[in-house]
N, C-alpha and C positions, 0 to 999 in steps of 0.2 A: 170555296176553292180548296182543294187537296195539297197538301204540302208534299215537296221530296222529301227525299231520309235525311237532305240535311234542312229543312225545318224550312226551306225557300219558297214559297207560292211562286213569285214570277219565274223560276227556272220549270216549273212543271206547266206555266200557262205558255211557257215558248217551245217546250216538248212537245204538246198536245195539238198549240199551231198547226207546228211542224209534222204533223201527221194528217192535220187534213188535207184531201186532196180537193184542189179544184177542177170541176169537171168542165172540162172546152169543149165545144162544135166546128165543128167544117160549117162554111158558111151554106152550104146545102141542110146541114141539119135544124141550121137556125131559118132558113129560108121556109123548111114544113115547118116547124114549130109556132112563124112569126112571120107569116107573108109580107102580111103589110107592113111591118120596120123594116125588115128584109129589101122589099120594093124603094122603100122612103130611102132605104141607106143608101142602095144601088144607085138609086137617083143624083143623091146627093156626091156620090165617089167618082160620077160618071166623066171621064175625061177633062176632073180638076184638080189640081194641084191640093191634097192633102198633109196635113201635120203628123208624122210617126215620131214618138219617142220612144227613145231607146236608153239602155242604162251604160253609162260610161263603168271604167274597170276601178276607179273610185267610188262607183256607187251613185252619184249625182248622174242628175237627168239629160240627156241630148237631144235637141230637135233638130227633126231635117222636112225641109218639103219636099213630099212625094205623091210619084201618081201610082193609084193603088186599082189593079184590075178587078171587075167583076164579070166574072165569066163560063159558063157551063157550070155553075152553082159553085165556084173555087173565087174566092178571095184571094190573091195574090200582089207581086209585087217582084220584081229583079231590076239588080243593080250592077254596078262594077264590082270585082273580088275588092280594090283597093278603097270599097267606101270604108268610112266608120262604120257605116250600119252593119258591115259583115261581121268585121270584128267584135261588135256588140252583142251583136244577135248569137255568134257561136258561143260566146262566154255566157251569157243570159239571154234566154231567147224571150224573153220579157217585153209587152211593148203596150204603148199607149196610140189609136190613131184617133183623129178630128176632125173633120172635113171641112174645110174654105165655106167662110157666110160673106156674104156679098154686102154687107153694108152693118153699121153698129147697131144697127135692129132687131138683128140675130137671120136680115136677110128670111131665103125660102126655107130659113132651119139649118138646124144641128144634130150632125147624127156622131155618134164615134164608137170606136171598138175597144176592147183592150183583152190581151189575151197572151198568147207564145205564135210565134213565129219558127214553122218548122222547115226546112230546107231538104228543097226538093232535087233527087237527084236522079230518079228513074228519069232514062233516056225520051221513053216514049210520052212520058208526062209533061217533061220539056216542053218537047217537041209539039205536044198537042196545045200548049198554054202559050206556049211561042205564036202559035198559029193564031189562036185567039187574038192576042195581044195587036199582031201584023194587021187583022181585019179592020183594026176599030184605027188603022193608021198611024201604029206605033211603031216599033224599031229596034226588039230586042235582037241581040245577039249570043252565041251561042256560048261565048264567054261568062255572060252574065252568070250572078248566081241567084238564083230565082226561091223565095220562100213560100209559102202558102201561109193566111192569118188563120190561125186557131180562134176560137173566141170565147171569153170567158164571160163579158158582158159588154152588150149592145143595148146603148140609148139613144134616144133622137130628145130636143127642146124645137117646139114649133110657138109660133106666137101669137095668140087668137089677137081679135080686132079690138081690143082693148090692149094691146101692149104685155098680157099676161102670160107666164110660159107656161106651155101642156106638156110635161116631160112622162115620156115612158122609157122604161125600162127593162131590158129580158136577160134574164141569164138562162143557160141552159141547167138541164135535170138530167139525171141517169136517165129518166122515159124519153128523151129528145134523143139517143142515142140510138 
């Protein structure tokens, strides 16, 4: 490891961190790249109450259950302006999600995302995810302030007939872009 000028290894490995970037997908990008987690997640997100965490403004972690859209290849999600999660999200758009298993088994699976959460404010974007949303019997309003999940890595845990867990795992690449 290289040292700084002033003789510190750990201050040039938090520089160096801090320089990498992580590369996120639109849930369409992950969708061609990884049909079938893609599929599995969709499945699993499909009109059940989901776990997001978010980062409080001390740093410590916040859970909320939420229900998380997937629809016309968009990952999404709107709330009230007065949740936590806006507050959170505009300070650190940082997030962790997990989807509801039905039983201590690990149920039909485990899928989750984790990634940035970016906030959508074109009109017509709304308006066409709004529309989504309403089909599948939901209820946003126009108040609401609606994000889209970025994703920086997407796993699923299924559990063969032996109780053993098959975890895969995808992150996205500059080619997925």
């Amino acid at each position: 490891m290289e040292e700084d000028q002033s003789g510190d290894k750990a201050n040039v490995f938090v520089k160096e961190k801090r320089l990498m970037a992580h590369v996120l997908a639109t849930w369409s990008e992950f969708a061609t790249a990884d049909p079938q987690l893609a599929n599995f997640g969709e499945e699993r997100l499909s009109h059940l109450v989901a776990y997001f965490a978010t980062i409080r403004s001390d740093g410590s972690p916040r859970l909320h259950p939420v229900v998380v859209h997937v629809s016309d290849r968009v990952c999404f999600m709107y709330m009230e302006p007065s949740s936590l999660k806006v507050s959170d999200l505009k300070r650190d758009n940082r997030y962790a999600l997990h989807c509801t298993v039905e039983d201590a088994n690990g149920g039909n699976g485990e899928f989750g995302i984790r990634g940035s959460a970016i906030q959508i404010d074109d009109a017509n974007e709304r308006k066409r995810l709004f529309a989504a949303a309403r089909a599948k019997g939901f209820h946003p309003k126009d108040h609401h302030v609606l994000f889209e999940l970025h994703i920086e890595t997407a796993f699923s845990t299924v559990y063969d007939h032996n109780g053993l867990p098959q975890r895969r795992i995808w992150k996205p690449t500059l080619l997925d872009q």
